[in-house]
C-alpha positions as CSV (number, residue, x, y, z in Angstrom):
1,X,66.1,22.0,-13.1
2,X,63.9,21.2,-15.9
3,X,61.3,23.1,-17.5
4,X,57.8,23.7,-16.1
5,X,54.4,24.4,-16.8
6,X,52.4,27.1,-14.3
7,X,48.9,27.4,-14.6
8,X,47.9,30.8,-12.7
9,X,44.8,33.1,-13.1
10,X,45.0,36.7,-14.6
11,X,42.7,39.8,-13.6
12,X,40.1,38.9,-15.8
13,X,39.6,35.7,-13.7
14,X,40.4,33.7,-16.5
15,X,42.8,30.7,-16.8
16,X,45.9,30.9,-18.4
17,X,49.2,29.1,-18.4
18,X,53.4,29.3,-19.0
19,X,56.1,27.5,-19.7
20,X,59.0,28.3,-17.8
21,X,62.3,26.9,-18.4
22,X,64.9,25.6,-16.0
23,X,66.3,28.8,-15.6
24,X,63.1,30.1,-14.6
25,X,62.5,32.0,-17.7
26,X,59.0,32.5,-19.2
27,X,59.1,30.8,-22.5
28,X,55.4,30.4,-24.1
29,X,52.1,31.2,-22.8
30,X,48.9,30.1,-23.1
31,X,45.8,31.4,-24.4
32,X,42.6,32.0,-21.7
33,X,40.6,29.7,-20.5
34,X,36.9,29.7,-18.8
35,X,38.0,26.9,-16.3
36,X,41.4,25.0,-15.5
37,X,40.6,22.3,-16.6
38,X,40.4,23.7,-19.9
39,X,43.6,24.9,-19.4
40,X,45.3,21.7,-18.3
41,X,43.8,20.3,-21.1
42,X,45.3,23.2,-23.4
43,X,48.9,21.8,-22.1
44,X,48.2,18.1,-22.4
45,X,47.6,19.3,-26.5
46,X,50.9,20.7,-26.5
47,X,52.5,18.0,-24.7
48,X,51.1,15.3,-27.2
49,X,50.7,17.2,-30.6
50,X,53.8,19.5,-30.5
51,X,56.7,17.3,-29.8
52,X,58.8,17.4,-32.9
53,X,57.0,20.3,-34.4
54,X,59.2,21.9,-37.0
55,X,60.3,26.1,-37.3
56,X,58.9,28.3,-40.2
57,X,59.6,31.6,-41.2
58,X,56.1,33.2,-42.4
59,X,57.9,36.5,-42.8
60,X,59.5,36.2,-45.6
């Protein structure tokens, strides 16, 4: 199975999201958002802007 997206809401009624991967796993999460379509939108920047981002070490 591939990897997913969930958007769910958290006790503070806000928006958030997670990237799961195919084993089910919780990956990344998301900031909160006021409304869910903030939050989809928060994803579709991820999706388009983060595809081939590259790995750096800032502690060191």
């Amino acid at each position: 199975m591939a990897g997913k997206f969930e958007i769910y809401t958290d006790k503070a009624g806000k928006h958030r999201f997670r990237l799961k991967a195919g084993n089910g796993e919780i990956i990344a999460v998301g900031e909160a958002y006021e409304s869910e379509a903030g939050c989809r939108n928060g994803i579709a920047s991820i999706k388009k802007n983060a595809p081939d981002a590259p790995i750096v070490n800032v502690g060191e």
